[in-house]
KOLLO-385137 format. One record per residue (C-alpha): chain; residue in three letters; x, y, z; residue number from 1. Coordinates in Angstrom, 2 decimals. Example, Ala and Ser with C-alpha at 12.3 -4.5 7.8 and 13.67 -1.06 7.14 Angstrom:
<r chain="A" resn="ALA" east="12.30" north="-4.50" up="7.80" resi="1"/>
<r chain="A" resn="SER" east="13.67" north="-1.06" up="7.14" resi="2"/>
***
This chain:
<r chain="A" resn="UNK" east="-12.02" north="-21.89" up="7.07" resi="1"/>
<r chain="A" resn="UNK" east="-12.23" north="-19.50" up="4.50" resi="2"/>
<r chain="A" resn="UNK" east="-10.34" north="-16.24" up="6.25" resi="3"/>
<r chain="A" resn="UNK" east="-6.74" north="-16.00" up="4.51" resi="4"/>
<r chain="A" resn="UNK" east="-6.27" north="-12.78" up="6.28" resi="5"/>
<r chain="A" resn="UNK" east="-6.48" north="-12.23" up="9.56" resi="6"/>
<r chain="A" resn="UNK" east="-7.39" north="-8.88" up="10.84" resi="7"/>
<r chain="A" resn="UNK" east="-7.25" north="-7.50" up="14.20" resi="8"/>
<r chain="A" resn="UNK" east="-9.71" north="-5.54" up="16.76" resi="9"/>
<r chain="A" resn="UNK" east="-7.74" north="-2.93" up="16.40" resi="10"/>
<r chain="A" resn="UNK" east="-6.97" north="-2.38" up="12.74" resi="11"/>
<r chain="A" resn="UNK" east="-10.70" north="-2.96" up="12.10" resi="12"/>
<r chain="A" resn="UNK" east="-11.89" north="-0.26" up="14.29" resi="13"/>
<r chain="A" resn="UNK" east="-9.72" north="2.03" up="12.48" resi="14"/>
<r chain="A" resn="UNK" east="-11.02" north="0.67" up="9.36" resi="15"/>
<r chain="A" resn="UNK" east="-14.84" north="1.25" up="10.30" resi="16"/>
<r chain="A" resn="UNK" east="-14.13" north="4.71" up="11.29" resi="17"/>
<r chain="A" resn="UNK" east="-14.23" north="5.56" up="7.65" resi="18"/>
<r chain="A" resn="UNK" east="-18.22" north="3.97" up="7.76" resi="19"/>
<r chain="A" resn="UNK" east="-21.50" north="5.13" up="9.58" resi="20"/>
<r chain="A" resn="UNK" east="-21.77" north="1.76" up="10.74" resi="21"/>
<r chain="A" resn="UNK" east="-21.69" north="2.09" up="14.21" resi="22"/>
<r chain="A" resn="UNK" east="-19.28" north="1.03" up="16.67" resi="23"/>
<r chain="A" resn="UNK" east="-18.14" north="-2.45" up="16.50" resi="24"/>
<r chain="A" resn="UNK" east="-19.66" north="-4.72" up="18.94" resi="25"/>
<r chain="A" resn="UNK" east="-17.95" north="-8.50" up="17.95" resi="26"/>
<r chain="A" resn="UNK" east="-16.54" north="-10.17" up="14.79" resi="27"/>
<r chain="A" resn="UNK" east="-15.98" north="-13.65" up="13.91" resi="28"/>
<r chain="A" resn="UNK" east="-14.22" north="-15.25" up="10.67" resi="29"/>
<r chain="A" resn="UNK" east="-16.86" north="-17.12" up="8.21" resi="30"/>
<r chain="A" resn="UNK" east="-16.15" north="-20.12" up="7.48" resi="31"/>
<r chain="A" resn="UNK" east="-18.20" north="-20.37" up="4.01" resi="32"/>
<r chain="A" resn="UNK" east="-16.47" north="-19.16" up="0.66" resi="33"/>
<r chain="A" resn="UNK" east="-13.37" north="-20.57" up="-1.52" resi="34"/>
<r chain="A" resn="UNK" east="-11.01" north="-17.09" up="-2.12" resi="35"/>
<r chain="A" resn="UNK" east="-11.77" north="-14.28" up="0.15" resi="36"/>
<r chain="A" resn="UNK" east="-11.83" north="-13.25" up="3.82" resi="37"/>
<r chain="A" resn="UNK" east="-15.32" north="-12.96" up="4.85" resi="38"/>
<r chain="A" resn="UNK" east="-16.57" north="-11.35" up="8.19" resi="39"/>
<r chain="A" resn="UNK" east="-19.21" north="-11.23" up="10.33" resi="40"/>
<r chain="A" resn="UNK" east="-19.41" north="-8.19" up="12.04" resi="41"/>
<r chain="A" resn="UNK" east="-21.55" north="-6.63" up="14.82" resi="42"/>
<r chain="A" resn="UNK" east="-21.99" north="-3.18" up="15.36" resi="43"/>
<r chain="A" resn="UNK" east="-24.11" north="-0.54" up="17.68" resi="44"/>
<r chain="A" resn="UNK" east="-26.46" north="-0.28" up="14.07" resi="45"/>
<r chain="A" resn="UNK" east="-26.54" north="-3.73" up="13.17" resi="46"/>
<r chain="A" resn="UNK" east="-25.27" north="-6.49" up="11.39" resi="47"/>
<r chain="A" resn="UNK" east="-22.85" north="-6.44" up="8.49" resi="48"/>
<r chain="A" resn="UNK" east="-20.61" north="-8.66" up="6.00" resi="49"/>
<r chain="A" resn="UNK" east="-16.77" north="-7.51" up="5.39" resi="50"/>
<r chain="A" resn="UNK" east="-15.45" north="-9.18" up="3.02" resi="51"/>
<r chain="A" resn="UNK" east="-11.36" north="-8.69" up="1.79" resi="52"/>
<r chain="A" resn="UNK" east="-11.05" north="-9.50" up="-2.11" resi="53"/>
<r chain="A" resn="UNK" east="-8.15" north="-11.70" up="-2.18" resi="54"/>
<r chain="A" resn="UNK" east="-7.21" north="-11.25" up="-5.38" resi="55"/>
<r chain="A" resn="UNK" east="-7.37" north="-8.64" up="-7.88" resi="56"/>
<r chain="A" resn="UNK" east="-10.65" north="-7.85" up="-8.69" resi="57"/>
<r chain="A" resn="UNK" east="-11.53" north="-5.75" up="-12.00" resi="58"/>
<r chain="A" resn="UNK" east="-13.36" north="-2.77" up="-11.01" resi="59"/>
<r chain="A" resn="UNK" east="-16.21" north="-3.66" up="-13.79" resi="60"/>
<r chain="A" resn="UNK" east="-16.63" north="-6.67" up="-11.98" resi="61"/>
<r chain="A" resn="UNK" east="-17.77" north="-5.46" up="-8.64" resi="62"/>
<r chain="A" resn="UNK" east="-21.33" north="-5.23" up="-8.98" resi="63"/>
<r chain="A" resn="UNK" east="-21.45" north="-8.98" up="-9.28" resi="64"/>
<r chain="A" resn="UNK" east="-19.64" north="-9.21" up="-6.85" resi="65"/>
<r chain="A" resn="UNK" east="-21.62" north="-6.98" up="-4.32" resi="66"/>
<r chain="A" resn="UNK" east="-25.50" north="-7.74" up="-5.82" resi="67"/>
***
C-alpha cells in the first residue's frame, strides 16, 4: 500500500478546517502510487484526493505535480 503516513480522524478534521470542503464523511488509504500518502476522502461537498508529499518537493515543481 502506498500510505507511509498514517493520519488519524482526528488530526484530519483539524486539518480540513482550514478548507471549504465540507465536513468529512469517510477516508480510506489508496493503495496506488510509489512515494506519497494518498487519500481518498469524503466530505458533505464531495469527493476529494489528499495527498502528503513525502519528500521534499521544490516549490517550482508543484504544478506538475497538481495538473
Amino acid at each position: 500500500m502506498a500510505v507511509y503516513t498514517d493520519i488519524g480522524d482526528e488530526d484530519l478534521r483539524a486539518f480540513l478546517e482550514g478548507f471549504s470542503i465540507g465536513t468529512l464523511v469517510s477516508f480510506r488509504g489508496i493503495a496506488e502510487g510509489v512515494e506519497n500518502s494518498n487519500f481518498h476522502l469524503r466530505t458533505t461537498e464531495g469527493d476529494f484526493i489528499l495527498t502528503l508529499y513525502e519528500k521534499r518537493v521544490n516549490a517550482a515543481e508543484l504544478p506538475w505535480f497538481l495538473g
